[in-house]
C-alpha positions as CSV (number, residue, x, y, z in Angstrom):
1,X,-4.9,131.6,107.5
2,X,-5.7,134.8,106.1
3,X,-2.6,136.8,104.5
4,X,-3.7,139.6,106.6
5,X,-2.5,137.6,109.8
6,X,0.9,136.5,108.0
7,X,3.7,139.2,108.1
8,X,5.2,138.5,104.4
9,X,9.0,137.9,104.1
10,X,8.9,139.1,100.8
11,X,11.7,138.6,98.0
12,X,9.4,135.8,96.0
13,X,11.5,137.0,92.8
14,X,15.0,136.3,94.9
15,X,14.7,133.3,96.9
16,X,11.7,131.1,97.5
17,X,11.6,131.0,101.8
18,X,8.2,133.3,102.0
19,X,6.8,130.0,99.9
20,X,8.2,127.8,101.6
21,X,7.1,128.6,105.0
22,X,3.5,129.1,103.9
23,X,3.4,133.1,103.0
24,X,5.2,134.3,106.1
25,X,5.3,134.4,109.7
26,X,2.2,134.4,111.6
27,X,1.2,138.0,113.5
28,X,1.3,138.4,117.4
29,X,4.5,135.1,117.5
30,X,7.1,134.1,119.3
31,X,9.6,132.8,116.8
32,X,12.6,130.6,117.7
33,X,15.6,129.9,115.9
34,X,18.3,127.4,117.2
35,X,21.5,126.5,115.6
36,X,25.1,125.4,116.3
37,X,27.7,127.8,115.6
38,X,27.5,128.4,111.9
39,X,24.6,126.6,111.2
40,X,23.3,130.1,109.7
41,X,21.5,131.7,112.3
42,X,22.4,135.5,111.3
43,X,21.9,134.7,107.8
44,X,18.5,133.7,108.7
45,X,17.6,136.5,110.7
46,X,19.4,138.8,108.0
47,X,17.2,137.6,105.4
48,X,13.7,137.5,107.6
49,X,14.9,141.7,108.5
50,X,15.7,142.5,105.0
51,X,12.1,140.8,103.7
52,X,9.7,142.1,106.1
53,X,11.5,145.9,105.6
54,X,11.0,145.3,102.0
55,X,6.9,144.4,102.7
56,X,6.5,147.3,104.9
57,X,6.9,146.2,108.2
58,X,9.3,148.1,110.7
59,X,12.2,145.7,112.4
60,X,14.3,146.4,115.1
61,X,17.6,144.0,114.8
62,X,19.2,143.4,118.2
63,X,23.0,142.2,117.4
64,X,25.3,140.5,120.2
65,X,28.3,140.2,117.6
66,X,27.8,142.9,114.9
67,X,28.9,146.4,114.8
68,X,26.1,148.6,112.3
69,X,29.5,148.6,110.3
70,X,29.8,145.0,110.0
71,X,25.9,144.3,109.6
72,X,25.7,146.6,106.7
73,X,29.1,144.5,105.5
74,X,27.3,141.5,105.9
75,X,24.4,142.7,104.0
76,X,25.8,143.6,101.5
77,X,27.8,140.6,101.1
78,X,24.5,138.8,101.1
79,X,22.8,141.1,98.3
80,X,20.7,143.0,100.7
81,X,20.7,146.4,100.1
82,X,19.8,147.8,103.5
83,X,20.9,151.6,103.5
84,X,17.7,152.6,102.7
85,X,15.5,150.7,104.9
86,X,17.9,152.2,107.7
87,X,17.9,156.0,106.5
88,X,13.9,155.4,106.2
89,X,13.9,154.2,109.9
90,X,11.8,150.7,109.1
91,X,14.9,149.2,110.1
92,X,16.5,149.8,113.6
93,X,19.6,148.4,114.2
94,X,21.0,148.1,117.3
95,X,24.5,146.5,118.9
96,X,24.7,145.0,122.5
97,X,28.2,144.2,123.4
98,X,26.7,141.8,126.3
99,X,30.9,140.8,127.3
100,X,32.8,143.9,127.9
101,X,30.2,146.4,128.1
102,X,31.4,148.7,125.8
103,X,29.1,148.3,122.5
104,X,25.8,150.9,122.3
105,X,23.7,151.0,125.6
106,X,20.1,149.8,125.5
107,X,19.2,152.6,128.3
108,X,20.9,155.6,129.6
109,X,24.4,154.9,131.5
110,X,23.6,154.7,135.4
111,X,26.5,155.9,137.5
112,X,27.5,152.8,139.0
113,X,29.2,151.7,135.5
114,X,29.2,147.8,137.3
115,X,25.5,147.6,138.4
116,X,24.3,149.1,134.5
117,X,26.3,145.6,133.3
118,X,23.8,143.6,135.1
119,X,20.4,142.6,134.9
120,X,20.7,142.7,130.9
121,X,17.3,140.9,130.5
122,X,15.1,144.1,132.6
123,X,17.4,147.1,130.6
124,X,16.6,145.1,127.3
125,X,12.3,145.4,128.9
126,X,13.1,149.0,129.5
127,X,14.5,149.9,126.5
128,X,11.2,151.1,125.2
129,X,12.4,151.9,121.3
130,X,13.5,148.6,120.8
131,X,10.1,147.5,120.8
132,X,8.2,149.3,119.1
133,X,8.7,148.2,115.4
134,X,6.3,145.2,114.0
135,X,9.4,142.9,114.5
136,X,11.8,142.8,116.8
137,X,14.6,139.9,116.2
138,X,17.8,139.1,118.2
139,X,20.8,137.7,117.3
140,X,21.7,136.3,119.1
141,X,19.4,135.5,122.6
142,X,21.5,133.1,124.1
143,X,23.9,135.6,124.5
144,X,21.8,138.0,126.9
145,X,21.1,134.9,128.8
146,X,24.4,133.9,129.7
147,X,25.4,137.5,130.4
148,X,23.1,138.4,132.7
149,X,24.3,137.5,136.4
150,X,20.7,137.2,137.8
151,X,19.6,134.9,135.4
152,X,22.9,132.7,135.7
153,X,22.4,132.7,139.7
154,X,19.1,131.3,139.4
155,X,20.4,128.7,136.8
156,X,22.9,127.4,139.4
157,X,19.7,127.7,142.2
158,X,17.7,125.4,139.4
159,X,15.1,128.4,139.3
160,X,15.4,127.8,135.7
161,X,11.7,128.9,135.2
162,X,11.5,131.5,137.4
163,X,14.6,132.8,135.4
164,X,12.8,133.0,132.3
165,X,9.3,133.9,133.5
166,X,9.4,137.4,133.4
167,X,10.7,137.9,130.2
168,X,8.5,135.3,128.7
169,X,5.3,137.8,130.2
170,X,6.9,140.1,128.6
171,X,6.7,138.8,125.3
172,X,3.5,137.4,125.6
173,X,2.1,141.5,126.4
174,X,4.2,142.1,123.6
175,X,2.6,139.3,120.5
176,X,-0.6,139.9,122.1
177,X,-0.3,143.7,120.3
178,X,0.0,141.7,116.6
179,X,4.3,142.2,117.2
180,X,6.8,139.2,116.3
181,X,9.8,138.6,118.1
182,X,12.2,136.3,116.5
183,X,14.9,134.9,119.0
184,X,17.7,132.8,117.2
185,X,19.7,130.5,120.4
186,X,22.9,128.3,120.0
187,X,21.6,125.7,122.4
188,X,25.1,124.5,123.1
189,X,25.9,127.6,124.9
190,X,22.7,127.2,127.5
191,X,21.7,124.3,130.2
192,X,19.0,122.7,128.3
193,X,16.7,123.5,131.0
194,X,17.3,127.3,130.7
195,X,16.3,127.2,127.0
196,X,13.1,124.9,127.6
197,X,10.6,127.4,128.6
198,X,11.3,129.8,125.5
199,X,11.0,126.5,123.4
200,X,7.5,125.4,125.1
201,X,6.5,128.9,124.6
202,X,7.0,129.6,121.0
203,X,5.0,129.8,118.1
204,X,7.6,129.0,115.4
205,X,10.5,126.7,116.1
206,X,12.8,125.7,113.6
207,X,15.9,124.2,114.0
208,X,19.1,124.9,111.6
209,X,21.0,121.6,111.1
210,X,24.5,121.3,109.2
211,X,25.3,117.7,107.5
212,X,28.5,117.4,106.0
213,X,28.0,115.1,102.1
214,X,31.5,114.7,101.0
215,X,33.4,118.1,101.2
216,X,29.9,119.6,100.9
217,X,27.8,121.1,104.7
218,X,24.8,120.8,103.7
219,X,21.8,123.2,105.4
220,X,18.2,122.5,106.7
221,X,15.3,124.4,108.6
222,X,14.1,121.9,110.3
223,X,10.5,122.8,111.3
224,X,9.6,122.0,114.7
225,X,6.2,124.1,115.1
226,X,4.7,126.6,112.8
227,X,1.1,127.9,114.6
228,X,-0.8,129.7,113.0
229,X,0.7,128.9,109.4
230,X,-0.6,130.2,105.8
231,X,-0.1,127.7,103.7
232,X,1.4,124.1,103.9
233,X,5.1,124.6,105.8
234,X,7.3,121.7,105.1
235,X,9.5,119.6,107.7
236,X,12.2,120.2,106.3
237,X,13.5,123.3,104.1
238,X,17.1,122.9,102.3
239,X,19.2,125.6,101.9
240,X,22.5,127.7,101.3
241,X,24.0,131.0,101.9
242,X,25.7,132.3,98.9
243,X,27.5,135.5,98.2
244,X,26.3,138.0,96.2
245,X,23.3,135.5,96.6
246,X,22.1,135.7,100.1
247,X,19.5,133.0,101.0
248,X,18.8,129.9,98.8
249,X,16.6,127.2,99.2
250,X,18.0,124.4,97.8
251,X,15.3,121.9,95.9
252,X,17.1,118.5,97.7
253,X,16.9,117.9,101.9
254,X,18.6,115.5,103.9
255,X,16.9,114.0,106.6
């Protein structure tokens, strides 16, 4: 694939992921990340926000557990510098407090303070800004799912498909403008059949896997599907998230 249809991830002198998944992530995508708790998810989405703003791209980070004080914490603490990208506006990071309500609204406040907590997945559609950067990535997607109380009620109707049909449209309108949207999902917090339809739909799917060798957890991307790749893009990626370090591929994997 030509590099003009990749969306680089950058930092080749730092850490070696752009190479490793063939150049970067493919143009107009759907990419899914699933973990366990821990398994590295942020760190992941960190380093793929903190890349592409560094190649010129715009992102737009959606958080579920970070404040903007904590992200640029966690940056930091991963050696991403981030202040800039966020003064220049390439990066636009946002917090959804999905449990209680109180973290920074996607849309304006309604005046029934009960009916603006629900339906999370059509304010997150309507919050037009969100979506118009290159990228958009959030962290974490499982969360919106089991917070919004019309997508739970058709869970427990086993609409499971219906539930997730109008946002997958969405995204579809949305990758079919040349944008990515990066989802990372703990898929022990979601029925497996809620989760299926944003698996069968994505471009990308990796899977983070932990093994424990000795007093050692060991990492791996575990690639799934990669359309649309550059390059070759292995089975299996190893790596570690360091302090002061961030990302680092590791040159062993375990199976």
């Amino acid at each position: 694939m030509s590099q003009d249809n990749l969306y680089s991830l950058g930092l080749e002198d730092h850490d070696r992921l752009n190479h490793e998944l063939g150049g970067g992530v493919p143009r107009g995508s759907i990419v899914l990340i699933e973990g366990d708790y821990g398994a590295g998810k942020s760190a992941i989405s960190q380093r793929f926000s903190y890349g592409l703003c560094e190649t010129d791209h715009s992102v737009t980070l959606l958080s579920t557990e970070l404040t903007i004080g904590g992200f640029i914490d966690q940056m930091h603490s991963l050696s991403y510098g981030i202040e800039d990208h966020l003064l220049d506006e390439r990066l636009l990071f946002l917090h959804a407090d999905v449990d209680t309500g109180s973290g920074r609204r996607l849309t304006k406040p309604d005046e029934d303070e009960e009916g603006n907590r629900k339906e999370l997945l059509n304010r997150l559609m309507n919050a037009e800004a969100m979506w118009n950067a290159d990228v958009v990535v959030i962290d974490t997607f499982d969360a919106i799912l089991r917070n919004d109380p019309m997508f739970e009620a058709l869970i427990r109707q086993n609409e499971e498909r219906q539930a997730a049909l109008e946002i997958i449209s969405f995204f579809r309108d949305l990758v079919s403008q040349g944008k990515v949207i990066v989802l990372t999902v703990d898929p022990s917090t979601v029925d497996e059949e809620a989760i299926g339809p944003f698996r069968a739909i994505a471009d990308v799917f990796m899977e983070l896997q932990m093994v424990e060798v000795g007093n050692d957890v060991r990492r791996n991307i575990s690639v799934k599907r990669f359309a649309g790749m550059g390059e070759q893009v292995g089975d299996t990626i190893g790596f570690s998230v360091r302090a002061d370090a961030g990302i680092v591929i590791e040159s062993r994997s375990v199976a």
